[in-house]
ROLUM-222985 format. One record per residue (C-alpha): x, y, z. Coordinates in steps of 0.02 Angstrom, whole numbers. Example, Ala and Ser with C-alpha at 12.3 -4.5 7.8 and 13.67 -1.06 7.14 Angstrom:
<rec u="615" v="-225" w="390"/>
<rec u="684" v="-53" w="357"/>
END
This chain:
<rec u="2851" v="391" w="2321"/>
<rec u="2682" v="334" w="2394"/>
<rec u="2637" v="512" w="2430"/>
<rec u="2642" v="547" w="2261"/>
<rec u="2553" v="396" w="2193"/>
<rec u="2395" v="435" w="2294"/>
<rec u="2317" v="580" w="2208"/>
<rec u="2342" v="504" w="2045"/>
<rec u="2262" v="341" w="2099"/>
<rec u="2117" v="459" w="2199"/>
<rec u="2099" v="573" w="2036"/>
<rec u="2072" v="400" w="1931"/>
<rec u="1958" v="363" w="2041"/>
<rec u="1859" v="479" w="2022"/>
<rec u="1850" v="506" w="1843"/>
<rec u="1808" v="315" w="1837"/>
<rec u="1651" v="365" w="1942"/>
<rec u="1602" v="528" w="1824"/>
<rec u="1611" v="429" w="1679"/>
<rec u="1508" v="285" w="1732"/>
<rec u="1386" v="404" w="1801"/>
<rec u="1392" v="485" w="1631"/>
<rec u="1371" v="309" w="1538"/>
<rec u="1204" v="289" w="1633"/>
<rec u="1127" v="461" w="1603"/>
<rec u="1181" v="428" w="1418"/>
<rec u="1108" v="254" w="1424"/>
<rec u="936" v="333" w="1520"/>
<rec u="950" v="487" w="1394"/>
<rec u="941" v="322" w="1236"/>
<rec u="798" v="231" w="1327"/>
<rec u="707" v="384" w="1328"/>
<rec u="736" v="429" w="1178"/>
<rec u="694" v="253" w="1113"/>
<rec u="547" v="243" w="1216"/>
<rec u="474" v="406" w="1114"/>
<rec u="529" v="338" w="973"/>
<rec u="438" v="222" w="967"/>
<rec u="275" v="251" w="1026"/>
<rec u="134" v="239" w="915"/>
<rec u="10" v="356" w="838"/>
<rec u="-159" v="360" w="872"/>
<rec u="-224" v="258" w="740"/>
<rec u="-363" v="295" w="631"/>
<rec u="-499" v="160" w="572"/>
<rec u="-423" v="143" w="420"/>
<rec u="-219" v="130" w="454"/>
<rec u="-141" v="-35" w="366"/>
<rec u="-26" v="-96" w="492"/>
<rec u="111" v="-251" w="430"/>
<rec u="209" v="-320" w="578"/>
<rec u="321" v="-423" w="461"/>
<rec u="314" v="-320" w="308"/>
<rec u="515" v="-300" w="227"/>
<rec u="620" v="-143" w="266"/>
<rec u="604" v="-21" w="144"/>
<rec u="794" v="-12" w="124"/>
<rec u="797" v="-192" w="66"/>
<rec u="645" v="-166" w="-35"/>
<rec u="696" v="-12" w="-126"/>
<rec u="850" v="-123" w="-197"/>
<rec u="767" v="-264" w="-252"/>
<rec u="653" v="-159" w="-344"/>
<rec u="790" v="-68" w="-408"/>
<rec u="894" v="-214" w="-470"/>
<rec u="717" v="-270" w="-556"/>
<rec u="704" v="-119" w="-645"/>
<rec u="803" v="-177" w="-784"/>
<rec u="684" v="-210" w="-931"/>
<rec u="664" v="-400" w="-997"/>
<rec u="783" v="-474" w="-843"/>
<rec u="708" v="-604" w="-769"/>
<rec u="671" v="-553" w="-581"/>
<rec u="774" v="-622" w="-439"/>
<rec u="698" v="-768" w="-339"/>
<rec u="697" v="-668" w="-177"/>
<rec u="577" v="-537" w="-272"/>
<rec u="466" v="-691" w="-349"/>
<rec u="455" v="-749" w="-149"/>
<rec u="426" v="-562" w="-107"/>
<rec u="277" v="-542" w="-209"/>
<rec u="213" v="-733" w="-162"/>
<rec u="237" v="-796" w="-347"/>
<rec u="319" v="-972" w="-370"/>
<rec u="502" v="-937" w="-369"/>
<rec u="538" v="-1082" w="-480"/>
<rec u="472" v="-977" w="-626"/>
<rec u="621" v="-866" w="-570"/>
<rec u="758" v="-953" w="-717"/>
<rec u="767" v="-877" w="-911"/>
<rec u="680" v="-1040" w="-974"/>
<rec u="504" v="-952" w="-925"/>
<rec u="436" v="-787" w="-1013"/>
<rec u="530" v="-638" w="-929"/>
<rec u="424" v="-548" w="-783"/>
<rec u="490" v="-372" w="-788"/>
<rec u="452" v="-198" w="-677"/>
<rec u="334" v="-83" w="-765"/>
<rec u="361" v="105" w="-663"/>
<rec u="274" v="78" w="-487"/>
<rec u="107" v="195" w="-480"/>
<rec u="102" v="294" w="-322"/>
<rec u="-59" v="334" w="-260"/>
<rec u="-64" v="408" w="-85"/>
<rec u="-2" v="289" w="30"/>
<rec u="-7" v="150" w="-61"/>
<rec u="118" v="86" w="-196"/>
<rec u="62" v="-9" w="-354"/>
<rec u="150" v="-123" w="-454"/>
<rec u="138" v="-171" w="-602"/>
<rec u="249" v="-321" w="-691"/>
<rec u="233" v="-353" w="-862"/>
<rec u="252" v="-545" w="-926"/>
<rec u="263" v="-566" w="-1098"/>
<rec u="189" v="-711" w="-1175"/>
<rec u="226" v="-705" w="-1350"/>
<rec u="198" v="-624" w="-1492"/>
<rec u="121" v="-670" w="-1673"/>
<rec u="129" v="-567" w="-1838"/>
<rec u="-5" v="-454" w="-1802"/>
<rec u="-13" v="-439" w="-1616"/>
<rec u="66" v="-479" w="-1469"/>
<rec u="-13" v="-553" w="-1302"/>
<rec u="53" v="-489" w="-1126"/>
<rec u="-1" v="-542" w="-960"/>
<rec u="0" v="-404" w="-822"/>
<rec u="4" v="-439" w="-615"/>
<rec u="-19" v="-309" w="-509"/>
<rec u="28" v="-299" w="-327"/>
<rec u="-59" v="-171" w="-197"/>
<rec u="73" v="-122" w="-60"/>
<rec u="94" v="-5" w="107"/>
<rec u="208" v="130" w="112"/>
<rec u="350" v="28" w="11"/>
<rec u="311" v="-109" w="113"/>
<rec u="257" v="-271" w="24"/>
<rec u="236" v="-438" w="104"/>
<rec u="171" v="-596" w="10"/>
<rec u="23" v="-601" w="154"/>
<rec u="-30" v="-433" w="142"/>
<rec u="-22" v="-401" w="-27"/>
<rec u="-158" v="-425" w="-150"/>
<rec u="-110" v="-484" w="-337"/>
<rec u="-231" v="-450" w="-499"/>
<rec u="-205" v="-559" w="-661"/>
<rec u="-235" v="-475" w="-808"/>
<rec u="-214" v="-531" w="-1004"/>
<rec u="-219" v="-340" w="-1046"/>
<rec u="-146" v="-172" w="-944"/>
<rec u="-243" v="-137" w="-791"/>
<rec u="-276" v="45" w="-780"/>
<rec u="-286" v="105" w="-569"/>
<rec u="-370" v="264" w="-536"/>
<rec u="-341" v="338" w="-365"/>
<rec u="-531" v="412" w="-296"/>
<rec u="-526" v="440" w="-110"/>
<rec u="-417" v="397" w="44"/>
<rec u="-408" v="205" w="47"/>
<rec u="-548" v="164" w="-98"/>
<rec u="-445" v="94" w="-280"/>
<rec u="-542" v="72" w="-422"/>
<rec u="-470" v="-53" w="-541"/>
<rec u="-518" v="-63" w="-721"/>
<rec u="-462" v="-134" w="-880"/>
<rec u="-383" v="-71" w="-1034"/>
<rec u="-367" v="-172" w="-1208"/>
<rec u="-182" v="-160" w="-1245"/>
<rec u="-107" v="-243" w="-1391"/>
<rec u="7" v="-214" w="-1543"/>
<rec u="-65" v="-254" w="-1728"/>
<rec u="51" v="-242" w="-1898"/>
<rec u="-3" v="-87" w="-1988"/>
<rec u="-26" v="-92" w="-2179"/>
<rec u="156" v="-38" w="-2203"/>
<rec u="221" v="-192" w="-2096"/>
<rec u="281" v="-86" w="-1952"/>
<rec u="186" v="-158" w="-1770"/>
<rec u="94" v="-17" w="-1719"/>
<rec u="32" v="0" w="-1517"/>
<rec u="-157" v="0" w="-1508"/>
<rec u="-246" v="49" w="-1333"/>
<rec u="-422" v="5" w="-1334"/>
<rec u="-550" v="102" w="-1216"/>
<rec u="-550" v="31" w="-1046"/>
<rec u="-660" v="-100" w="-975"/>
<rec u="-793" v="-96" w="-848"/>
<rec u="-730" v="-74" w="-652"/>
<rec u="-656" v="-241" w="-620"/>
<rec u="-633" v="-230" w="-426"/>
<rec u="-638" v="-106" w="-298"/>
<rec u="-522" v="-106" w="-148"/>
<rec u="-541" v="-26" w="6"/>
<rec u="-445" v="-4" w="179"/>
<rec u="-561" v="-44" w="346"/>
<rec u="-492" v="-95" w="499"/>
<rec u="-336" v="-149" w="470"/>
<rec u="-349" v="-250" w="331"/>
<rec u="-374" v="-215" w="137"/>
<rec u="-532" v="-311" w="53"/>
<rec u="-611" v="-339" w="-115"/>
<rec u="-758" v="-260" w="-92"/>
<rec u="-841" v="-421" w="-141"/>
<rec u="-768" v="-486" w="17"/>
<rec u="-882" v="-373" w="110"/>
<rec u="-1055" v="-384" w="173"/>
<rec u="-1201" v="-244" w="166"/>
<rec u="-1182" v="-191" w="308"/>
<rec u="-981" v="-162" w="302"/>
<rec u="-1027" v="-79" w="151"/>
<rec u="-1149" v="33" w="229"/>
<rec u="-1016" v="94" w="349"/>
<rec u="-893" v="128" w="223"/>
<rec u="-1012" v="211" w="120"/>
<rec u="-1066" v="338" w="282"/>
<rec u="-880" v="368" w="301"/>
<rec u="-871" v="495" w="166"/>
<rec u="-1001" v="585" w="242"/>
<rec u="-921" v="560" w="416"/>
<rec u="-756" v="639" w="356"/>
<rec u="-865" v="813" w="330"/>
<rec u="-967" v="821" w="469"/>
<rec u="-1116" v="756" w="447"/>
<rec u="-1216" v="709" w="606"/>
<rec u="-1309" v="579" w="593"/>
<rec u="-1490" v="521" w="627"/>
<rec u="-1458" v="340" w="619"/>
<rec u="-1388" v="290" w="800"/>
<rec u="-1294" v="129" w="750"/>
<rec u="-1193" v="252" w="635"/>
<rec u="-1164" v="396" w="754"/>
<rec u="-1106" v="253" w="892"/>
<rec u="-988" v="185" w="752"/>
<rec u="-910" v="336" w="712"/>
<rec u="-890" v="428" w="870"/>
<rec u="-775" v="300" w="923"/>
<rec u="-642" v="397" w="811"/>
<rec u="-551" v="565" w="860"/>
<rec u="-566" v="608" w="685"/>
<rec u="-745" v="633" w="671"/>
<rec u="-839" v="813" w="708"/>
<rec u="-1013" v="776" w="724"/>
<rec u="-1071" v="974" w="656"/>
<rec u="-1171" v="1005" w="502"/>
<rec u="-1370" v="925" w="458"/>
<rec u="-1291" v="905" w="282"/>
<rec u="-1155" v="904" w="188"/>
<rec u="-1209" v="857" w="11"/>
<rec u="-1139" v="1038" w="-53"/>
<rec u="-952" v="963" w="12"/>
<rec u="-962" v="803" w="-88"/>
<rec u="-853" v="812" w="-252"/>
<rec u="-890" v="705" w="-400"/>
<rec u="-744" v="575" w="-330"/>
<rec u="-861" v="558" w="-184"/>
<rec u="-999" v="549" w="-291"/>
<rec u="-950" v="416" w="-411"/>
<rec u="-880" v="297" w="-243"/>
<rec u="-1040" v="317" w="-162"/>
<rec u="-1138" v="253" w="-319"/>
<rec u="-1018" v="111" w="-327"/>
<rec u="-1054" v="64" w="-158"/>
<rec u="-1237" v="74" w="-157"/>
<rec u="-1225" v="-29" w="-303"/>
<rec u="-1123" v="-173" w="-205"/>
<rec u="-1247" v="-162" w="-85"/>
<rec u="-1385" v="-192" w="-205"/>
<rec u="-1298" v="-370" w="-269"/>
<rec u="-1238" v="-430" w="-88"/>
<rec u="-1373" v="-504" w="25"/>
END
């Protein structure tokens, strides 16, 4: 009876040993895998990065469930987009989800509040939050107030020009309420990406300006005279120091952000 216990024991054995031996190439084979996984890209000077910014999972379905026109939103999305969550309740004028404006990698918001509205027009107020690749956070988003529709026009890379648009509804002669969108306004703000972080260009001195501004002509070539600039620059994989000029490569976008710049520059001391 013992004889025959003994290979069965020894054959246990030994498939005891092959499959911990296979646990820890699996587990080696994971941390590997893991390891790779998670190793960053070379980042670029103007990446947006948010360490604590919400999954996009859980923000997809809160945006989503705030889809539904004239709801009021939930308080977790009122936290999400760092309003006051006690205006969260259906005593306040409803905040509801206007369709999100994609523009590159960012995502734009835009909630509509409605304020009220009298026999010949009605008043709305508009907030608008900037986000990260479905990724907004209360700290690293920025919010606009507006009394009429903000308009967002997407230019170049990490540069958003904001403007205004009149938009209001009057009672035509025949009593219906008839939509009237006025021209828009002048640029209201300009946002840009640099280092990380996304600023107002009013947040930013001349000579953060005059980097951004050289940036345009970095990202085609252009080699330039001034050292300070060619230092700056260098620094990133990205730019090929090859042509004397590159003013035939500039498109009207270009164009219109370096203008907008230079005019920053202008008004900041």
């Amino acid at each position: 009876m013992k004889s025959d216990h003994i290979p069965i024991l020894f054959i246990c054995f030994l498939l005891l040993i092959s499959c911990n031996s296979g646990s820890k190439k699996m587990d080696q084979l994971a941390e590997a895998m893991d390891e790779e996984a998670t190793e960053k890209p070379e980042t670029e000077e103007l990446e947006i990065y948010s360490a604590d910014a919400m999954d996009v999972e859980a923000y997809e379905k809160l945006m989503t469930a705030a889809r539904s026109k004239e709801q009021p939103l939930s308080k977790d999305l009122y936290n999400l987009m760092g309003l006051d969550s006690t205006q969260a309740d259906e005593s306040n004028p409803y905040l509801s989800v206007l369709d999100p404006v994609r523009i590159d990698q960012y995502d734009v918001m835009v909630f509509r509040k409605t304020m009220g509205c009298t026999p010949i027009m009605c008043q709305a107020d508009f907030v608008m939050a900037l986000g990260f690749n479905y990724h907004i956070n209360s700290s690293k988003s920025m919010l606009y107030n507006y009394e009429t529709e903000p308009q967002v026009s997407y230019l170049h890379d990490a540069f958003l020009i904001i403007s205004d648009m009149q938009h209001k509804w009057e009672s035509g002669d025949d009593g219906d309420v008839q939509e009237i969108v006025g021209e828009p306004f002048e640029v209201m703000d300009i946002l840009i990406a640099h280092e990380g972080t996304i600023y107002s260009i009013h947040e930013l001195n001349k000579e953060k300006l005059r980097i951004l501004r050289n940036r345009i002509f970095a990202k085609y070539g252009l080699k330039f005279k001034s050292e300070d600039l060619l230092e700056y620059y260098s620094q990133y994989e990205w730019y090929k120091p090859q042509r004397d000029n590159v003013d035939n490569k500039l498109t009207d976008r270009d164009k219109k952000i370096i203008q907008l710049i230079l005019d920053a520059e202008k008004q900041t001391q």
